[in-house]
C-alpha positions as CSV (number, residue, x, y, z in Angstrom):
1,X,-9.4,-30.5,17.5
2,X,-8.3,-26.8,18.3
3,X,-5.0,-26.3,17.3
4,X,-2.3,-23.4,18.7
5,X,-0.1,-23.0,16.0
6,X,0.1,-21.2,12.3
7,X,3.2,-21.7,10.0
8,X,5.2,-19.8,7.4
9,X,6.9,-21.7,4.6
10,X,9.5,-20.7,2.9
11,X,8.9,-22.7,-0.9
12,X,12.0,-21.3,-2.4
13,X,12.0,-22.7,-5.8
14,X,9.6,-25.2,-7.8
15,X,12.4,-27.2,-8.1
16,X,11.7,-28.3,-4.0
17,X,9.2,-31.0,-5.4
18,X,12.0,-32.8,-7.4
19,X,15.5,-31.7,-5.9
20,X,16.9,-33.9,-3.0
21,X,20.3,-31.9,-2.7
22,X,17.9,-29.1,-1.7
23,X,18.0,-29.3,2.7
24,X,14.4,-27.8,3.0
25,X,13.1,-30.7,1.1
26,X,13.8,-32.8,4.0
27,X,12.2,-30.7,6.5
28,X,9.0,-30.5,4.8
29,X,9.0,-34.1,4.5
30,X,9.7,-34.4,8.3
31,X,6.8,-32.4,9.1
32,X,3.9,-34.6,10.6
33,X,7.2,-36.9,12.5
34,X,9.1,-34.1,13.4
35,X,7.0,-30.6,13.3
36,X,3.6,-31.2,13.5
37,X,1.9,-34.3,14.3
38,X,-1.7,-33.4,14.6
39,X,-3.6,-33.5,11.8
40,X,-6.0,-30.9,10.9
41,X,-9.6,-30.7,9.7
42,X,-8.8,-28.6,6.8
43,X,-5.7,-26.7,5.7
44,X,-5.8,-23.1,4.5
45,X,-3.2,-21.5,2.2
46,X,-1.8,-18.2,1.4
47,X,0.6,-18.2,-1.3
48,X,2.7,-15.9,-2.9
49,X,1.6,-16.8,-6.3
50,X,-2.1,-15.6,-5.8
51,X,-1.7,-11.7,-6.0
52,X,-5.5,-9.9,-6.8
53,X,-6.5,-6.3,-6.2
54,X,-9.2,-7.9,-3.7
55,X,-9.3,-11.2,-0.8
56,X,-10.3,-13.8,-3.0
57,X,-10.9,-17.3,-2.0
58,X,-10.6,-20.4,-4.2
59,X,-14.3,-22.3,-3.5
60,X,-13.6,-25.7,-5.0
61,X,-16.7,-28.1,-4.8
62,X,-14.5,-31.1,-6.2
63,X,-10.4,-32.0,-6.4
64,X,-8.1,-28.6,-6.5
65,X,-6.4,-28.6,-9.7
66,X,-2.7,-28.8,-9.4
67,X,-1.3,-25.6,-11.4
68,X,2.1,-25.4,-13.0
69,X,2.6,-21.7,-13.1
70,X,6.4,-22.3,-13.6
71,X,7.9,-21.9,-16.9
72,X,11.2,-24.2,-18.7
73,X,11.8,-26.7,-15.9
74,X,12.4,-30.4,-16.0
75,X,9.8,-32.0,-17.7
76,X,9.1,-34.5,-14.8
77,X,7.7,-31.4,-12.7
78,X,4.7,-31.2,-15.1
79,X,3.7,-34.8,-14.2
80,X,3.5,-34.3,-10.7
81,X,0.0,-34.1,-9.1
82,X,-1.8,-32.8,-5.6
83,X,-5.1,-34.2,-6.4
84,X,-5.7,-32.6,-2.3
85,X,-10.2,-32.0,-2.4
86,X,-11.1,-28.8,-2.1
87,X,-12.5,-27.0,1.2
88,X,-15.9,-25.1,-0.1
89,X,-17.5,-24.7,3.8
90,X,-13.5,-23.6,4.6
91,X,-13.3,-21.1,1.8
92,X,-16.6,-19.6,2.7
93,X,-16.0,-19.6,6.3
94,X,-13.1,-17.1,5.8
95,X,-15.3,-15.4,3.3
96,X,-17.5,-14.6,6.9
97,X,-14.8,-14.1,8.8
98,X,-13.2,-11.2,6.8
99,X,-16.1,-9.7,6.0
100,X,-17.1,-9.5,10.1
101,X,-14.0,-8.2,10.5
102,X,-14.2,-5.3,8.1
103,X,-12.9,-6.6,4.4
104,X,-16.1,-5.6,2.7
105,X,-15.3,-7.3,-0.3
106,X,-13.8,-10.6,-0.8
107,X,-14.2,-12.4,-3.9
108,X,-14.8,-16.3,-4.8
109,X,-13.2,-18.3,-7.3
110,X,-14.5,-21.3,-8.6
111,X,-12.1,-22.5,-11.4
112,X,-8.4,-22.5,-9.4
113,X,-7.1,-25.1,-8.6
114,X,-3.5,-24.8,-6.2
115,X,-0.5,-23.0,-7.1
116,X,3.0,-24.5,-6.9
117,X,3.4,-22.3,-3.6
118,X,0.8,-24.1,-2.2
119,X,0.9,-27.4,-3.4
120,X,4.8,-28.1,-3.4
121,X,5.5,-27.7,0.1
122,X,1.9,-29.9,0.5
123,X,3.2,-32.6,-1.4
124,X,5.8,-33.1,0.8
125,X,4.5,-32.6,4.3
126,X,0.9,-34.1,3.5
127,X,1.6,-36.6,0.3
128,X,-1.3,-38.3,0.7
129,X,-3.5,-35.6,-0.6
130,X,-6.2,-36.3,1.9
131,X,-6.6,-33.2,3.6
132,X,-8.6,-30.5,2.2
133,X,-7.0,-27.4,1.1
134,X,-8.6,-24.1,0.2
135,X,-6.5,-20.8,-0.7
136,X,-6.6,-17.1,-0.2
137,X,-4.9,-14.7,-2.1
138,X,-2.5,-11.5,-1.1
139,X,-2.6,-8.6,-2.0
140,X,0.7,-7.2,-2.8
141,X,-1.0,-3.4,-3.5
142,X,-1.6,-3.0,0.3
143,X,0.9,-3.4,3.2
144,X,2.2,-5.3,6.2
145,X,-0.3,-4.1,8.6
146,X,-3.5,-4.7,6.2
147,X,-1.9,-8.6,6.0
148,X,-1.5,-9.3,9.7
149,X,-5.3,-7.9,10.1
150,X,-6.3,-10.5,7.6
151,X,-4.8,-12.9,9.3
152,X,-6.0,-11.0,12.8
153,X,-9.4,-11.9,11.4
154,X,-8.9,-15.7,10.8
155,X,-7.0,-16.9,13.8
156,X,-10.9,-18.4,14.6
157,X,-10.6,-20.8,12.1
158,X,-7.7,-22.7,14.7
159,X,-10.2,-23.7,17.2
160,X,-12.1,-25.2,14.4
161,X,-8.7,-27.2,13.1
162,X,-7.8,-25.6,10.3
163,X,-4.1,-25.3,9.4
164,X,-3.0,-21.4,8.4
165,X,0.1,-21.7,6.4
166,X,1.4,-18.8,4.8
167,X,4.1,-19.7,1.9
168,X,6.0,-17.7,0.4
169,X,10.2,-17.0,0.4
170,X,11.7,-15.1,4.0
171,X,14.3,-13.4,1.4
172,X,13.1,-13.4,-2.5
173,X,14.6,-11.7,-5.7
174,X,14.6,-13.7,-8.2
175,X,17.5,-11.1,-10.4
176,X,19.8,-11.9,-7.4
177,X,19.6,-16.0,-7.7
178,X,23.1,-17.2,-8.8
179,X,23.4,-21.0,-8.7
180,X,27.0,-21.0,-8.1
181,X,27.0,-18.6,-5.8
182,X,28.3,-18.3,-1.6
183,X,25.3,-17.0,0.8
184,X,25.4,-13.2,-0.1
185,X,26.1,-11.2,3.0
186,X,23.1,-8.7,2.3
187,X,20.1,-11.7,2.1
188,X,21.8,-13.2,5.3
189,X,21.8,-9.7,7.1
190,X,18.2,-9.4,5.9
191,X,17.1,-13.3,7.2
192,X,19.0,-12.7,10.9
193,X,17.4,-9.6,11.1
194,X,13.9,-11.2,10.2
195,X,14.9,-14.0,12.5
196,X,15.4,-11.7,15.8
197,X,12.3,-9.5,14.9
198,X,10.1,-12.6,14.9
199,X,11.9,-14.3,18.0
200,X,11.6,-11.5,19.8
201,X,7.8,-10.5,19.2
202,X,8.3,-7.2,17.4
203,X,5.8,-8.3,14.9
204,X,4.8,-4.6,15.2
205,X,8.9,-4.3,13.2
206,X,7.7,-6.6,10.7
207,X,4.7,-5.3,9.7
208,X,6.7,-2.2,8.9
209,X,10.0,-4.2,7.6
210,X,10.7,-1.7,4.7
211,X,11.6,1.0,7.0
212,X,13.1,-1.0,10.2
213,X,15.0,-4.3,8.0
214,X,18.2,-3.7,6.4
215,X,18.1,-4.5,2.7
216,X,14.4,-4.4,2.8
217,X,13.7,-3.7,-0.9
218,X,16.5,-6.1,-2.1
219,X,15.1,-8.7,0.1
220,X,11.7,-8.4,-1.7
221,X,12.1,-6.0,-4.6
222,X,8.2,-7.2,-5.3
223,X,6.4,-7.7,-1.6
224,X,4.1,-10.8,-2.3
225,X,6.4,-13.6,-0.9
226,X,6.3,-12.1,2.4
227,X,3.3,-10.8,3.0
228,X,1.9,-14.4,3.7
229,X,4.3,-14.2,6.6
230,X,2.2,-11.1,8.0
231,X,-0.9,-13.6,7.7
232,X,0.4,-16.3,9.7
233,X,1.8,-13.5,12.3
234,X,-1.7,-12.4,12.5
235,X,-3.3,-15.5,13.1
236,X,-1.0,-16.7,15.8
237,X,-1.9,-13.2,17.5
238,X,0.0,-10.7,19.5
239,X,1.4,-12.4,22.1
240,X,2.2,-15.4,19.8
241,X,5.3,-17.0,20.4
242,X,7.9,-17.6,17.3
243,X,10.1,-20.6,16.5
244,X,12.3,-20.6,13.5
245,X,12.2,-24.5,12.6
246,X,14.3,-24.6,9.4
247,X,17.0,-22.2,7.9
248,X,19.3,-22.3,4.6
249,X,19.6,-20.2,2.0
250,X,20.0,-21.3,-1.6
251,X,21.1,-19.5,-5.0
252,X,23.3,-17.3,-2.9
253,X,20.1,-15.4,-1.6
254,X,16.8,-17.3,-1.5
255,X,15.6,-18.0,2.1
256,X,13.9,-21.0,3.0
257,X,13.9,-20.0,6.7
258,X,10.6,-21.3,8.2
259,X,8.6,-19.9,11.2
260,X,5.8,-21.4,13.6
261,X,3.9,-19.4,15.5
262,X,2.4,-20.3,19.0
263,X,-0.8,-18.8,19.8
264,X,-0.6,-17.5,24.0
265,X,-3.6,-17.1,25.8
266,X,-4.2,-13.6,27.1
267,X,-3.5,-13.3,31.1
């Protein structure tokens, strides 16, 4: 079934697979009841915790390993599995797809598994585990632009019922996080004005958010939690229509605002 839609997730903190005080968790786990019913072939990921120099895709024949690339957490986090199969044909579709469109090289990787950016926020909408799930990396040495023409590239894969899901963090610096902390007014400034870019179409804003947001560099001091945003953007297309379908910030400055995107036929 051709589906319309690509997402952006906001995974905030690891702690999302354990904490129930946390209001995205409850969101996520809404998702098939409340978000998005239809359930695709395959699900394709671009997280915030796979950074390389080149597009490389994850090409895994068997289960995806769950990785725990977090470090002194609760013990219980470690246990916690997404035994989701991987999604070879899926990862070397996109493979095609990139290279058509002019990404000369993109790599394969046969050996990772899924990162907590991926497999956190999977684990709550999808627990069952029973959709495939291949990944693609960012590149956090390139720009906006380069990321919505990635994602410009892929937005065939919806007609074929894959689910493009970007997941990263709408505002992200981890020096700013304060547990006991009141929303600070800069990330708030920096989510509204992320909020109206995206509502109102000026994608062409966002691909170029470090000189049109406010805050821009506090926001994302480090730019690979948001470029998966550009992806999704990219996928959904030009004329795509935005929906913010969960906000809250946590820490005083992390962002879990979450965006669908609408794909619009050309008239």
């Amino acid at each position: 079934m051709a589906l319309k839609d690509t997402f952006y997730i906001s995974h905030g903190s690891p702690t999302l697979s354990i904490d129930e005080s946390i209001k995205a968790r409850k969101f996520l786990q809404s998702w098939k009841k409340e978000v998005f019913p239809h359930r695709p072939s395959s699900i394709l990921v671009i997280s915030g915790h796979w950074d390389t120099t080149v597009p490389t895709v994850n090409v895994v024949d068997s289960v995806n390993d769950t990785i725990y690339d977090f470090y002194g957490f609760p013990k219980q986090m470690y246990q916690l599995k997404y035994p989701a199969p991987g999604a070879p044909q899926l990862a070397r579709r996109v493979k095609e797809l990139l290279r058509k469109s002019g990404f000369n090289r993109v790599d394969e990787d046969t050996s990772r598994g899924l990162d907590h950016g991926a497999w956190v926020p999977l684990l709550l909408m999808y627990p069952e585990a029973d959709i495939p799930v291949c990944q693609l990396s960012v590149q956090s040495n390139k720009d906006g632009t380069y990321h919505y023409n990635l994602g410009k590239a892929l937005a065939p894969l919806k007609d074929e019922g894959v689910l493009i899901m970007g997941s990263g963090s709408a505002v992200h610096n981890l020096r700013t996080i304060n547990p006991n902390s009141t929303v600070d007014p800069w990330a708030l400034e920096f989510d509204n004005w992320l909020k109206d870019a995206l509502l109102e179409g000026r994608y062409e804003d966002v691909n170029h958010y470090e000189q049109k947001a406010p805050h821009a560099k506090k926001a994302h001091p480090w730019p690979d939690h948001f470029y998966p945003l550009h992806v999704a953007v990219g996928a959904a297309g030009e004329n795509a229509k935005a929906k913010l379908i969960h906000s809250s910030i946590e820490y005083g400055s992390l962002s879990y605002a979450s965006y669908q995107f609408t794909s619009v036929a050309d008239s």
